[in-house]
PDB file of N, CA, C and O in Angstrom:
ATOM      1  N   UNK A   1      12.430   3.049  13.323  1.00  0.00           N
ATOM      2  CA  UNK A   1      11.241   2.887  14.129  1.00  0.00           C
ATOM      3  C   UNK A   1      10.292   1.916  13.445  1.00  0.00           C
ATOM      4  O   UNK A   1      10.263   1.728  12.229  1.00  0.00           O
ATOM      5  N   UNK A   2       9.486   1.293  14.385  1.00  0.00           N
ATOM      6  CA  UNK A   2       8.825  -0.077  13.532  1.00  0.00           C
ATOM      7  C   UNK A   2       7.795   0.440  12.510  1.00  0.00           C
ATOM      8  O   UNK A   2       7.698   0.050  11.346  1.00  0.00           O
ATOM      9  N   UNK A   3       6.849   1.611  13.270  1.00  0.00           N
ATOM     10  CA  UNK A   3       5.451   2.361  12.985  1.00  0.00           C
ATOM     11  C   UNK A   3       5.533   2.391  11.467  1.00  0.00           C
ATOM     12  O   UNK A   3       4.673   2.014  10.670  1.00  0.00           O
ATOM     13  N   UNK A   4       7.011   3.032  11.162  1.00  0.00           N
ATOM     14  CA  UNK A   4       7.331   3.330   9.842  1.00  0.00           C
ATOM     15  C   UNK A   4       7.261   2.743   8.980  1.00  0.00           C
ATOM     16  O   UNK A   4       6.804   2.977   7.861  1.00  0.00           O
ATOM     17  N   UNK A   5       7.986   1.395   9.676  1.00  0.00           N
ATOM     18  CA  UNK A   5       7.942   0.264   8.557  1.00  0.00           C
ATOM     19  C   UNK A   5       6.658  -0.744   7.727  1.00  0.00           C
ATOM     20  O   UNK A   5       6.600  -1.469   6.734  1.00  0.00           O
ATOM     21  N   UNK A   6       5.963  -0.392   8.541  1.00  0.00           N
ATOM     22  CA  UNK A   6       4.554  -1.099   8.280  1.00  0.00           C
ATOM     23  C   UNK A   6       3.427  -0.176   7.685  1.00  0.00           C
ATOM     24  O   UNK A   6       2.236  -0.483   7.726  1.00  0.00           O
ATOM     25  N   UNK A   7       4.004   1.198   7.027  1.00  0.00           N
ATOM     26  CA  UNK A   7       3.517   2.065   6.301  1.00  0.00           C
ATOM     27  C   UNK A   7       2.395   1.103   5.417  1.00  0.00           C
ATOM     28  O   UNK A   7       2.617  -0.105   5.326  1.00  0.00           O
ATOM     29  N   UNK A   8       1.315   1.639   4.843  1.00  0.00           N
ATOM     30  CA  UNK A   8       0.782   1.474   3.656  1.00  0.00           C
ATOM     31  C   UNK A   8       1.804   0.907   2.069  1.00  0.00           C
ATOM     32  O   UNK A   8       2.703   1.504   1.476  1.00  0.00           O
ATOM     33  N   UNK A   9       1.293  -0.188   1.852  1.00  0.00           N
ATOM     34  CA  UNK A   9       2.658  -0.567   0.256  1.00  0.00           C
ATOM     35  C   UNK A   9       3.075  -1.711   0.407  1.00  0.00           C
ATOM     36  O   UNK A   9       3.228  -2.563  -0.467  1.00  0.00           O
ATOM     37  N   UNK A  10       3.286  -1.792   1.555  1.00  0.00           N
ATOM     38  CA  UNK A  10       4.157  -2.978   2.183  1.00  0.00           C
ATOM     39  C   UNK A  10       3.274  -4.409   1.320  1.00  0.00           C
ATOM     40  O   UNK A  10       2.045  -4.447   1.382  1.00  0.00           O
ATOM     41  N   UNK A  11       3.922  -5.318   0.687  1.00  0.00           N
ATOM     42  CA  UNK A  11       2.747  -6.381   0.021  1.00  0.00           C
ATOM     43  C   UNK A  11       3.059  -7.325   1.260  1.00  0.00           C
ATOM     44  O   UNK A  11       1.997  -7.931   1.119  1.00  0.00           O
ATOM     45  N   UNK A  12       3.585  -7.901   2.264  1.00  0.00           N
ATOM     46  CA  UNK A  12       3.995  -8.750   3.258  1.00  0.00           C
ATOM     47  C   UNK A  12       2.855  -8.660   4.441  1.00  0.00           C
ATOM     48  O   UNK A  12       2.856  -9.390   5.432  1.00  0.00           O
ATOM     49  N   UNK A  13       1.689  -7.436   4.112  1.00  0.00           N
ATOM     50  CA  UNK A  13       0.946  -7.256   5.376  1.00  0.00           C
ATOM     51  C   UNK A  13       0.186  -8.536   5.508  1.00  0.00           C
ATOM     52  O   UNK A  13      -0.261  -8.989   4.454  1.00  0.00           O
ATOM     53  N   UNK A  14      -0.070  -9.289   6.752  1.00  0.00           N
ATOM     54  CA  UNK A  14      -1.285 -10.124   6.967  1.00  0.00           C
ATOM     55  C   UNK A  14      -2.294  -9.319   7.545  1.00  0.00           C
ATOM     56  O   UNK A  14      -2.175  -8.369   8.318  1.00  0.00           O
ATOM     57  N   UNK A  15      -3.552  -9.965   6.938  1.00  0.00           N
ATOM     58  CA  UNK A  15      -4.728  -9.373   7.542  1.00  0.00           C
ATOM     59  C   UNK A  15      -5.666  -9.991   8.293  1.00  0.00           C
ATOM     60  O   UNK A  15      -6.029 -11.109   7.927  1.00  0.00           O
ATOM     61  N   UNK A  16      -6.262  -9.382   9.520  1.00  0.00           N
ATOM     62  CA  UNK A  16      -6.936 -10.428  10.317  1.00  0.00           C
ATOM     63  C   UNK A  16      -7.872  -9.188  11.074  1.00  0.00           C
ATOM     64  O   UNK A  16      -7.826  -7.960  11.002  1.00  0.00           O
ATOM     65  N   UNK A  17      -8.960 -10.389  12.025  1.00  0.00           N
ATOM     66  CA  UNK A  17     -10.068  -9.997  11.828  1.00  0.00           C
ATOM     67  C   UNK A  17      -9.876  -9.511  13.561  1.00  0.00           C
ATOM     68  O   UNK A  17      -8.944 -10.030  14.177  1.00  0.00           O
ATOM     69  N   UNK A  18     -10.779  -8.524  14.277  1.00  0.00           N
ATOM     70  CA  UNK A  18     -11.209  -8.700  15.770  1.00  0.00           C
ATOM     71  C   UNK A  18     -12.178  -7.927  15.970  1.00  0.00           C
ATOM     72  O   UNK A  18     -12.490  -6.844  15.475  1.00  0.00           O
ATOM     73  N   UNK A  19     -12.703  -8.678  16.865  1.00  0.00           N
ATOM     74  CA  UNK A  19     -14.101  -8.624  17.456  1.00  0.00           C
ATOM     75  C   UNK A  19     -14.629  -7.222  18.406  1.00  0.00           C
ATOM     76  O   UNK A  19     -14.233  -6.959  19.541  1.00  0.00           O
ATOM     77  N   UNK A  20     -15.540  -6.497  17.665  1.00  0.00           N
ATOM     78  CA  UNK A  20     -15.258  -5.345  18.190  1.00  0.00           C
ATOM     79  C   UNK A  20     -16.142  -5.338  19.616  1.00  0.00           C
ATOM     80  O   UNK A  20     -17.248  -5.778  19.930  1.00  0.00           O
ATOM     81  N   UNK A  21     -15.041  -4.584  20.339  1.00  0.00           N
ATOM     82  CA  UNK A  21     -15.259  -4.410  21.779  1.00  0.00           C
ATOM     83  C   UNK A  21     -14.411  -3.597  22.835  1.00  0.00           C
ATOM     84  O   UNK A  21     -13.188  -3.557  22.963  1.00  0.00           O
ATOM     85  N   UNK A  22     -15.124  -3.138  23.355  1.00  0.00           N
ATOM     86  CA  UNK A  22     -14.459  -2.300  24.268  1.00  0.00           C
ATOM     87  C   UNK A  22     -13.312  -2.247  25.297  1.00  0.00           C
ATOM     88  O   UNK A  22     -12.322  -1.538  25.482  1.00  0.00           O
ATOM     89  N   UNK A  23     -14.116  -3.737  26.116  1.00  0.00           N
ATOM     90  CA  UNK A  23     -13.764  -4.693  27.032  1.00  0.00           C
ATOM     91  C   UNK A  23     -12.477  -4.799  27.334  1.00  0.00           C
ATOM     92  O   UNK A  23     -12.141  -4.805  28.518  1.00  0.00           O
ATOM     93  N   UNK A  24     -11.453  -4.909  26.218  1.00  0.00           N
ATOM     94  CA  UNK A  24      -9.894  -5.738  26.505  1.00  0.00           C
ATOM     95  C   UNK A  24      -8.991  -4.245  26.159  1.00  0.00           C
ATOM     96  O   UNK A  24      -8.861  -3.866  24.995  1.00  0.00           O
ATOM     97  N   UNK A  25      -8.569  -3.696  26.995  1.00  0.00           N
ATOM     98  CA  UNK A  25      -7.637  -2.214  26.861  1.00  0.00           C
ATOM     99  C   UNK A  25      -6.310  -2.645  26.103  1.00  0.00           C
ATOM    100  O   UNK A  25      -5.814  -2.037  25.155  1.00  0.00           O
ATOM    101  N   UNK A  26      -5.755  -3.967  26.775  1.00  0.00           N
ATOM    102  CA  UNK A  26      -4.618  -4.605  26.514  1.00  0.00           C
ATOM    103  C   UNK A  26      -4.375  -5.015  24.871  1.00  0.00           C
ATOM    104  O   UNK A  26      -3.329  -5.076  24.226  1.00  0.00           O
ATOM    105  N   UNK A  27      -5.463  -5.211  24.566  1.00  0.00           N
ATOM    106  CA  UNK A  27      -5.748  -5.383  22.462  1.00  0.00           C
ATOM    107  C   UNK A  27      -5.984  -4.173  22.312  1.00  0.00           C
ATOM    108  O   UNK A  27      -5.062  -3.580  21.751  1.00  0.00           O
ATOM    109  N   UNK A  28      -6.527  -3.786  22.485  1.00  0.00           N
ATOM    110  CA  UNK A  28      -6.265  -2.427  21.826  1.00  0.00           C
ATOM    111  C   UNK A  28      -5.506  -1.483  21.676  1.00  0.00           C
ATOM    112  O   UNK A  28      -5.610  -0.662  20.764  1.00  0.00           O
ATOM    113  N   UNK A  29      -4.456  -1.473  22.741  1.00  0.00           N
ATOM    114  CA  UNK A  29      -3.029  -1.082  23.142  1.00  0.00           C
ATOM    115  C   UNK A  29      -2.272  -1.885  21.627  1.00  0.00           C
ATOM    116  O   UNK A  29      -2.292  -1.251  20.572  1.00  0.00           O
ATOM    117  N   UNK A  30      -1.948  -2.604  21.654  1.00  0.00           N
ATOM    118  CA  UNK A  30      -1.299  -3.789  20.612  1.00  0.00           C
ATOM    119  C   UNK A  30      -2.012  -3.055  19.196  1.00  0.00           C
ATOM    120  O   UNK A  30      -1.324  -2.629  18.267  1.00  0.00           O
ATOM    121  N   UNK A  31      -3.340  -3.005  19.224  1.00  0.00           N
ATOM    122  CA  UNK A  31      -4.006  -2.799  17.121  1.00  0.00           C
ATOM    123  C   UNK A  31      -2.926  -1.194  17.457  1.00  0.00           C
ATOM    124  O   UNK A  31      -1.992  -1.101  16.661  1.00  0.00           O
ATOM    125  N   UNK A  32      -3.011  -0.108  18.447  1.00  0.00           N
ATOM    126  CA  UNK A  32      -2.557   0.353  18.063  1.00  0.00           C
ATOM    127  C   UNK A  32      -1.041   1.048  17.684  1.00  0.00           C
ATOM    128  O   UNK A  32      -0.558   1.883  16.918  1.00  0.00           O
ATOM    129  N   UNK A  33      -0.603   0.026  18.862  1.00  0.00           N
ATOM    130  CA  UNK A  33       1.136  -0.286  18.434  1.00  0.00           C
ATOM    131  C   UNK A  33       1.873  -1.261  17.353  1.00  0.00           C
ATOM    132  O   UNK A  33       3.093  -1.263  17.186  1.00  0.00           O
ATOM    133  N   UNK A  34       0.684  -2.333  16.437  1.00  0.00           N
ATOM    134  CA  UNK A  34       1.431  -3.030  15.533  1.00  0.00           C
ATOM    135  C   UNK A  34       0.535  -3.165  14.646  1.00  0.00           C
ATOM    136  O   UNK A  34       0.770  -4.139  13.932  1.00  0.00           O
ATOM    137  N   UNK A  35      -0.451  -2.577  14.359  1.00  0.00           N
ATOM    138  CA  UNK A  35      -1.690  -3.049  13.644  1.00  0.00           C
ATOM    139  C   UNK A  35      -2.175  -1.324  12.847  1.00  0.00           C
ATOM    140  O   UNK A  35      -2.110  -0.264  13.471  1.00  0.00           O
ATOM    141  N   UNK A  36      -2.569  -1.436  11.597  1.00  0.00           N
ATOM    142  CA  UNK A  36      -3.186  -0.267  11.086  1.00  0.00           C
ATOM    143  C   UNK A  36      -4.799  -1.192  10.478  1.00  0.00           C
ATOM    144  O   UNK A  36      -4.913  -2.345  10.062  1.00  0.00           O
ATOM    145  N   UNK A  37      -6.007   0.069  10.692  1.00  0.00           N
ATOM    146  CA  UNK A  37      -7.086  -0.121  10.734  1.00  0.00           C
ATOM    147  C   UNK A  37      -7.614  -0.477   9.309  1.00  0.00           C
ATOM    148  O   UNK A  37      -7.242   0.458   8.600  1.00  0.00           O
ATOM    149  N   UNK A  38      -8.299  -1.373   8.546  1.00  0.00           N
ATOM    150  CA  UNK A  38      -8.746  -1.874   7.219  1.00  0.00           C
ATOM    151  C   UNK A  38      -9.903  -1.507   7.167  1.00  0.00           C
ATOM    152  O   UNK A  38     -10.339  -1.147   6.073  1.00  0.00           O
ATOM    153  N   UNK A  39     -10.589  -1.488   8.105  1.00  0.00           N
ATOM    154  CA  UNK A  39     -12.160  -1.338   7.781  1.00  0.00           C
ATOM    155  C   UNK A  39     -13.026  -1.948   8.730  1.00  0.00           C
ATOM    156  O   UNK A  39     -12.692  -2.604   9.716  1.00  0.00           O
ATOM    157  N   UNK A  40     -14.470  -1.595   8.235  1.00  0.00           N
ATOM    158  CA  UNK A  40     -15.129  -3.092   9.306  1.00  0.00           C
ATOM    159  C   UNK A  40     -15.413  -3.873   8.155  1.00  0.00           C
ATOM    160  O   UNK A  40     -15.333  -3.568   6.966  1.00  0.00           O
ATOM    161  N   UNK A  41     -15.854  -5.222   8.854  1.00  0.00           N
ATOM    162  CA  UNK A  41     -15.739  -6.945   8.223  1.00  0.00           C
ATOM    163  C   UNK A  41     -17.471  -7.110   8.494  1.00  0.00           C
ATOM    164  O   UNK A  41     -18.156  -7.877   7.817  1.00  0.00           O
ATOM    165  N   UNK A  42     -17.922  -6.411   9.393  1.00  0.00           N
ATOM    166  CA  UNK A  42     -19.683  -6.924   9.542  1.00  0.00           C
ATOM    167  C   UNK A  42     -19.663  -7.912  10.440  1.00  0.00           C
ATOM    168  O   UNK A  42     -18.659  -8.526  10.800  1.00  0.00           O
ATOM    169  N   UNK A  43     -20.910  -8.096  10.858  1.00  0.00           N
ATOM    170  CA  UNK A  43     -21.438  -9.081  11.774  1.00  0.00           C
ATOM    171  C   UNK A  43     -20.299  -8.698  13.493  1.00  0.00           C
ATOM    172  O   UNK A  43     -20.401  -9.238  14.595  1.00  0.00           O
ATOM    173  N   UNK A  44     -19.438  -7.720  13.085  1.00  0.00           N
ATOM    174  CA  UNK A  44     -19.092  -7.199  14.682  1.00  0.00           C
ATOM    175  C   UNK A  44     -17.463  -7.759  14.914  1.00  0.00           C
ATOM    176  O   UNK A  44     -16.817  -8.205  15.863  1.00  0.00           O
ATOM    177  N   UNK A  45     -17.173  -7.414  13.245  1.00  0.00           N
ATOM    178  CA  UNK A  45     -15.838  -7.697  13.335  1.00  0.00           C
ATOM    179  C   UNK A  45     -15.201  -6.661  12.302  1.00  0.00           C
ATOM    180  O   UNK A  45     -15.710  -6.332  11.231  1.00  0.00           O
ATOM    181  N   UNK A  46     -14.024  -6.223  12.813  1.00  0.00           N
ATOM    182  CA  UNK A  46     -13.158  -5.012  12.042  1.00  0.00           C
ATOM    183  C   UNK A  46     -12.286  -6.028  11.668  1.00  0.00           C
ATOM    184  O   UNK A  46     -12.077  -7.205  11.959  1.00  0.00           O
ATOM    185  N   UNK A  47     -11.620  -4.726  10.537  1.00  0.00           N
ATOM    186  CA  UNK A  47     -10.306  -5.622  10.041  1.00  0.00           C
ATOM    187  C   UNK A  47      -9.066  -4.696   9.989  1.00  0.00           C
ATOM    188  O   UNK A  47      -9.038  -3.466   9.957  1.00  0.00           O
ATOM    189  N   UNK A  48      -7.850  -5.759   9.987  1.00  0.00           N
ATOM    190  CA  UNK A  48      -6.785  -5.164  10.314  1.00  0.00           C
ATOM    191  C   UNK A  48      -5.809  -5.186   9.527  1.00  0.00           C
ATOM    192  O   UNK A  48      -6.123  -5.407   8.357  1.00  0.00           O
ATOM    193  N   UNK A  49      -4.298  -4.977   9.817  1.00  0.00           N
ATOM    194  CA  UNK A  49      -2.986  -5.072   9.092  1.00  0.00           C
ATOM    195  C   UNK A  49      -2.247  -5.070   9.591  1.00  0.00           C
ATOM    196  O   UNK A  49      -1.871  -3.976  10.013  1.00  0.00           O
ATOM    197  N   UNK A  50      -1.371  -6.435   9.973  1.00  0.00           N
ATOM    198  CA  UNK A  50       0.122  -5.826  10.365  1.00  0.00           C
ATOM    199  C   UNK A  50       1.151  -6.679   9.675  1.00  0.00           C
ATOM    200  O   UNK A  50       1.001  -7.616   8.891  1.00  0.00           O
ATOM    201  N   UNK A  51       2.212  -6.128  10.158  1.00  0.00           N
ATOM    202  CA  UNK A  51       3.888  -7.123   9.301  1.00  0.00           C
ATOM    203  C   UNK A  51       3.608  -8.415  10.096  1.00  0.00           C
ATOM    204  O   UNK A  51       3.046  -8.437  11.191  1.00  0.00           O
ATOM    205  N   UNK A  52       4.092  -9.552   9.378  1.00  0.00           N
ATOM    206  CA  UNK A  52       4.214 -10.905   9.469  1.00  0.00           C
ATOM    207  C   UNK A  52       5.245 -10.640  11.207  1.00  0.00           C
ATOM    208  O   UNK A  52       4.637 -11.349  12.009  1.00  0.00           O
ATOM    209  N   UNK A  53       5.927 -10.247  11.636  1.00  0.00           N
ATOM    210  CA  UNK A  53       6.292  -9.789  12.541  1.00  0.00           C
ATOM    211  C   UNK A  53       5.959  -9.379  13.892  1.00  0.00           C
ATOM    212  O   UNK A  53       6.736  -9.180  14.826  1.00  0.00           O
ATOM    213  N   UNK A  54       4.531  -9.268  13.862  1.00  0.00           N
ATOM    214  CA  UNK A  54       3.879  -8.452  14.898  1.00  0.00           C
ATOM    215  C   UNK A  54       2.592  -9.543  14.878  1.00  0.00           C
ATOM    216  O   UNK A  54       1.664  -9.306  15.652  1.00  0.00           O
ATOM    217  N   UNK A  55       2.509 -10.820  13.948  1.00  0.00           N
ATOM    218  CA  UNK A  55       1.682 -11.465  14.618  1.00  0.00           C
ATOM    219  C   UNK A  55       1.826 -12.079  16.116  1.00  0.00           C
ATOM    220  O   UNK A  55       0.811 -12.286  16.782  1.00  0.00           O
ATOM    221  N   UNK A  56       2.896 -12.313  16.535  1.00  0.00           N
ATOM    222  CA  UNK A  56       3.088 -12.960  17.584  1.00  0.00           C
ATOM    223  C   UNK A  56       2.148 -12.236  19.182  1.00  0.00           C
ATOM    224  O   UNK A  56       1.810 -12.683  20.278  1.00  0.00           O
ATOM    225  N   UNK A  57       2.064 -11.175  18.593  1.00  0.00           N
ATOM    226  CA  UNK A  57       1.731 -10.025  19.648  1.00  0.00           C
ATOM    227  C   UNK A  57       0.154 -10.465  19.642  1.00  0.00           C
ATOM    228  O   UNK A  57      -0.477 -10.068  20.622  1.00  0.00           O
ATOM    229  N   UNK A  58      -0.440 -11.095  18.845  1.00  0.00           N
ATOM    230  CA  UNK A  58      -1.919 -11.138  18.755  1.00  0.00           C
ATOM    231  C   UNK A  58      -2.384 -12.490  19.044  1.00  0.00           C
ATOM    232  O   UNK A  58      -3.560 -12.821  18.894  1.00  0.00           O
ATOM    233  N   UNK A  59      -0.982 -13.682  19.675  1.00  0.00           N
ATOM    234  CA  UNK A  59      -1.594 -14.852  19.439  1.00  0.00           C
ATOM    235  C   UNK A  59      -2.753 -15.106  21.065  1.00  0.00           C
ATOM    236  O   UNK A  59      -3.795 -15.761  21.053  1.00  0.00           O
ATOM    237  N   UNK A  60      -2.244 -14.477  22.134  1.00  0.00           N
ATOM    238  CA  UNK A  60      -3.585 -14.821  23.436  1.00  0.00           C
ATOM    239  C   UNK A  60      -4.909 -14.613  22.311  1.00  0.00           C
ATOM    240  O   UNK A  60      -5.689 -15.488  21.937  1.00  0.00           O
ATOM    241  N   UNK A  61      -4.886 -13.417  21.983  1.00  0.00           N
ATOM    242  CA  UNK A  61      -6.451 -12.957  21.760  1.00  0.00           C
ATOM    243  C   UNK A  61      -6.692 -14.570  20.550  1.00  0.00           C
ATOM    244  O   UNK A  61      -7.717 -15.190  20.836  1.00  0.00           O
ATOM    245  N   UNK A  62      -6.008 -15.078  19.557  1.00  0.00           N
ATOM    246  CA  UNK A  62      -6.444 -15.759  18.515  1.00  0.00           C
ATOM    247  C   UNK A  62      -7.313 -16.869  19.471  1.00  0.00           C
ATOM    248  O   UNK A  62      -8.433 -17.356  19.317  1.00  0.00           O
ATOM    249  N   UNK A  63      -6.445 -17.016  20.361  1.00  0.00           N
ATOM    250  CA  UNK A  63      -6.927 -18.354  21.153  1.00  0.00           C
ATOM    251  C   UNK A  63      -8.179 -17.885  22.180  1.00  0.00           C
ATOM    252  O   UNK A  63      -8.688 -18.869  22.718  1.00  0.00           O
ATOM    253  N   UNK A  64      -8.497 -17.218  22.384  1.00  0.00           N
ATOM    254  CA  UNK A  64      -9.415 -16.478  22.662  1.00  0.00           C
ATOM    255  C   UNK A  64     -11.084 -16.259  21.937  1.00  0.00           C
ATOM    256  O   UNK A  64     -12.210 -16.192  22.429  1.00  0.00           O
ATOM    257  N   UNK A  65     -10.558 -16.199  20.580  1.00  0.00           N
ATOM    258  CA  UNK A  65     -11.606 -16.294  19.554  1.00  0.00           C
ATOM    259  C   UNK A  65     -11.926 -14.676  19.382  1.00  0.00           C
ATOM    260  O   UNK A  65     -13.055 -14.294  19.071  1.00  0.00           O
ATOM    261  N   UNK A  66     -10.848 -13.781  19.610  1.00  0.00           N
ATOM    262  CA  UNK A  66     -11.032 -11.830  19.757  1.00  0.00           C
ATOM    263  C   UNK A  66     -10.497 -11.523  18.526  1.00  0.00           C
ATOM    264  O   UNK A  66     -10.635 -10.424  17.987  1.00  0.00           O
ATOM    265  N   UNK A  67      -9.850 -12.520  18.028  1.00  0.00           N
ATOM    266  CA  UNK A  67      -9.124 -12.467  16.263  1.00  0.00           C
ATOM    267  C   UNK A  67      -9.067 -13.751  15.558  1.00  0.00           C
ATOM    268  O   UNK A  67      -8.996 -14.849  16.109  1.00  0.00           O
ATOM    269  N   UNK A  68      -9.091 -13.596  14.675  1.00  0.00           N
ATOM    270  CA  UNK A  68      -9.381 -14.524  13.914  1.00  0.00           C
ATOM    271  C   UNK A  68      -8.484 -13.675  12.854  1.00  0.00           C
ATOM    272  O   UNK A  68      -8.287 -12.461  12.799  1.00  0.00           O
ATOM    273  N   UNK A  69      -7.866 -15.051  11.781  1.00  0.00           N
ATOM    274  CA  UNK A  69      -7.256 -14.609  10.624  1.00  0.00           C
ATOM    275  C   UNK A  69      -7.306 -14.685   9.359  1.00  0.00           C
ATOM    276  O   UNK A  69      -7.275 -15.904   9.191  1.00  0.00           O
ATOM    277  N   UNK A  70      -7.369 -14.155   8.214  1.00  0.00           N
ATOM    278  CA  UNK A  70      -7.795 -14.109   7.235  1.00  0.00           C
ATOM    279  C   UNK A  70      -7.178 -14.397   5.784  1.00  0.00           C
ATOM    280  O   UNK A  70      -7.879 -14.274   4.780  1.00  0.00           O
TER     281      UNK A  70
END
């Protein structure tokens, strides 16, 4: 199962940023099927984690300006 694999340890995680909001159900569906939670970043941005793998899943929002990467 993927969930598993992207446990805490992993040194391969990328981390990136999104814009907190309510608004988009469809991202938030995604942080919580490929993404584990880092923290907040300030100024109205959280931060995230996922496998080099599961960026692809986040590229609408990048272009969007809803993530940004870090």
């Amino acid at each position: 199962m993927r969930l598993v694999a992207m446990g805490k340890g992993l040194g391969d995680m990328r981390t990136f940023y999104v814009r907190n909001s309510d608004d988009n159900q469809r991202l938030r569906i995604y942080l919580f099927l490929f993404a584990e939670y880092d923290g907040e970043a300030g100024d109205g941005w959280s931060r995230y984690r996922c496998a080099p793998e599961h960026e692809k899943a986040f590229e609408e929002y990048t272009r969007r300006q809803e993530v940004r990467w870090g």
